[in-house]
C-alpha positions in Angstrom: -0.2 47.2 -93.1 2.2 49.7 -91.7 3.4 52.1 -94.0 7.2 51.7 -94.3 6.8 47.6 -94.7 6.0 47.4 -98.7 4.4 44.6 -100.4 7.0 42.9 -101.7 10.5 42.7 -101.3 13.4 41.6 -103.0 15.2 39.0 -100.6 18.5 39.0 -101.7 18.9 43.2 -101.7 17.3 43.4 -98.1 19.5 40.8 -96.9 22.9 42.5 -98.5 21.7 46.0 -96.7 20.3 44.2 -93.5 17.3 45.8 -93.8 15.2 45.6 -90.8 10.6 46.7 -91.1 8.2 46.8 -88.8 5.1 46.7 -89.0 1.0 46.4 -87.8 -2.0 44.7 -89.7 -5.4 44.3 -88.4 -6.1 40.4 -88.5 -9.1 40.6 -90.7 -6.3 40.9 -94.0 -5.1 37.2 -93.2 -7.6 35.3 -95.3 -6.2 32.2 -95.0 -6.4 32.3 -90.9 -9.9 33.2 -91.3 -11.3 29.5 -90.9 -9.1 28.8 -88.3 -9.9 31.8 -85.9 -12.9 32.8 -84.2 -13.4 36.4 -86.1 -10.7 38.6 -87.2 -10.8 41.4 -84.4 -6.9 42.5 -83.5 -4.0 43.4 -84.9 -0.9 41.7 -85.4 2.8 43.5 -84.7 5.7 41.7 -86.7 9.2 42.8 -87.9 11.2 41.5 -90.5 15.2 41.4 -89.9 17.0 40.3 -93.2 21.1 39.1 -92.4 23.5 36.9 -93.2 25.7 35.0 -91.2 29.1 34.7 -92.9 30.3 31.7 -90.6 27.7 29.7 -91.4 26.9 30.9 -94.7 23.1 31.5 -94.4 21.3 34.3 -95.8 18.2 35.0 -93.5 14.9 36.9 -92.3 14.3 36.4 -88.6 10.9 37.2 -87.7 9.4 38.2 -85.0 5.7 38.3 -84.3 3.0 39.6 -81.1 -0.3 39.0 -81.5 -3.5 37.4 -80.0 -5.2 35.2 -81.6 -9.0 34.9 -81.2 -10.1 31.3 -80.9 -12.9 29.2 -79.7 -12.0 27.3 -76.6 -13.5 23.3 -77.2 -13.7 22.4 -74.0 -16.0 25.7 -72.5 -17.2 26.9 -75.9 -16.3 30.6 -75.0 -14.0 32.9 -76.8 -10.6 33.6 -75.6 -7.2 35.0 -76.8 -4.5 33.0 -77.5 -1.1 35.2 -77.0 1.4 34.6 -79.7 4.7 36.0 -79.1 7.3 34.1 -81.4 10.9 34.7 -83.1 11.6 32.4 -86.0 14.7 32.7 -88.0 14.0 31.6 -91.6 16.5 30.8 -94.1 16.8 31.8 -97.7 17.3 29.4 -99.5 17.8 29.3 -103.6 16.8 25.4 -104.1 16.0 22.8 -102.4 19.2 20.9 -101.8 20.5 24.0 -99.6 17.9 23.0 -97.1 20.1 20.5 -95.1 23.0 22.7 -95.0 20.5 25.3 -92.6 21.3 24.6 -88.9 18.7 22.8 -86.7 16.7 26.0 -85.4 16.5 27.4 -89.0 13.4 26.7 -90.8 14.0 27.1 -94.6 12.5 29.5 -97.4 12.5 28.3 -100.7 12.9 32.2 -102.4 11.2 32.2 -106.1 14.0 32.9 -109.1 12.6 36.6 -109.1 14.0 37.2 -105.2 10.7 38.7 -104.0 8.8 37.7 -100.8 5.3 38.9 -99.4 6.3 40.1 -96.0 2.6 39.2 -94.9 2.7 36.1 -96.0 5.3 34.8 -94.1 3.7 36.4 -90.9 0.6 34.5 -91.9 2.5 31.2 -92.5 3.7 31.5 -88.8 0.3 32.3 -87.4 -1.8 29.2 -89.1 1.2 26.9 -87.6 0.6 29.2 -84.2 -3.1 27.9 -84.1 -3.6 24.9 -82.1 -5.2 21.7 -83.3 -7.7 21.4 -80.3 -8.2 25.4 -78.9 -8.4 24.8 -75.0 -8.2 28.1 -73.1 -6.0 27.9 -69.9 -8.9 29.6 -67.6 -11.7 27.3 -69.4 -13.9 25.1 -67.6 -15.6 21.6 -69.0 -19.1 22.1 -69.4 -20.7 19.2 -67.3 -24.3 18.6 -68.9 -25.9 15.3 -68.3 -28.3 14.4 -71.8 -31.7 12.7 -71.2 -32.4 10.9 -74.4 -35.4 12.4 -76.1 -39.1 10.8 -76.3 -38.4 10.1 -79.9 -35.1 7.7 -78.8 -37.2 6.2 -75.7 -39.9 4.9 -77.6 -37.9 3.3 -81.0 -38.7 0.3 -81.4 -35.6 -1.4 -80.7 -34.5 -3.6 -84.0 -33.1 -6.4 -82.1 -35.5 -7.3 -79.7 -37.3 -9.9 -81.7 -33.5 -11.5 -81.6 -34.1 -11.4 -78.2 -37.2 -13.6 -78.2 -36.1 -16.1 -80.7 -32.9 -16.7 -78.3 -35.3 -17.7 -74.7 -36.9 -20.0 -76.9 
């Protein structure tokens, strides 16, 4: 983690100073993404922005995030990277009933009693959402393998053919 970004942060006090980090991890210290990535090779670039928007009344991080992400591509079975370049604006919320007073293009932020966030975790929040369900890499190709069934499956003894015989009689 970049050194100017600290480990936590106290919400509230970042968003009265509109505090702005940025920062660099290697992938490798998202353990959560780990399962859903094909190693942990890269780095990540992120910054936190902390504001508030007095007409509207929010208190908010917008964060913004460049990356690729390495993943297994399902239809070709070959590595590729996956660019991630996103901007989400996240809003602070105290409890949950604030969360439908956040505009549309807000996501919302439940923020513990204590005020302090993990900056890494929300980058890794965004990231696992980033990864696909079904990995398909844009300059993949469909593997095309035709699949003789095996000796073993050619000569099994087919359970149903007696049925077979009982219905010609």
């Amino acid at each position: 983690m970049s050194a100017n970004v600290p480990e936590t942060l106290d919400a509230w006090r970042m968003v009265a100073a509109r505090r702005r980090f940025d920062g660099q991890v290697d992938l490798a210290q998202f353990t959560r993404l780990q399962g859903l990535v094909a190693d942990a090779e890269g780095q990540c670039s992120y910054a936190l922005e902390f504001s508030h928007d007095d007409i509207l009344r929010v208190s908010y991080v917008e964060l913004t995030i460049d990356t690729e992400l390495p993943l297994i591509c399902q239809r070709s079975l070959q590595r590729f990277l996956l660019p991630v370049k996103l901007v989400q604006k996240i809003g602070l919320i105290r409890e949950e009933d604030e969360e439908s007073s956040l505009p549309e293009d807000f996501e919302a932020l439940l923020v513990p009693e204590d005020g302090q966030l993990v900056p890494l975790e929300l980058v890794e929040d965004e990231l696992v959402l980033a990864v696909p369900v079904v990995p398909l890499s844009p300059d993949g190709e469909a593997v095309d393998q035709e699949w003789a069934p095996t000796k073993e499956e050619t000569d099994k003894v087919n359970p149903f053919a007696a049925l077979a015989a009982l219905k010609k009689k």
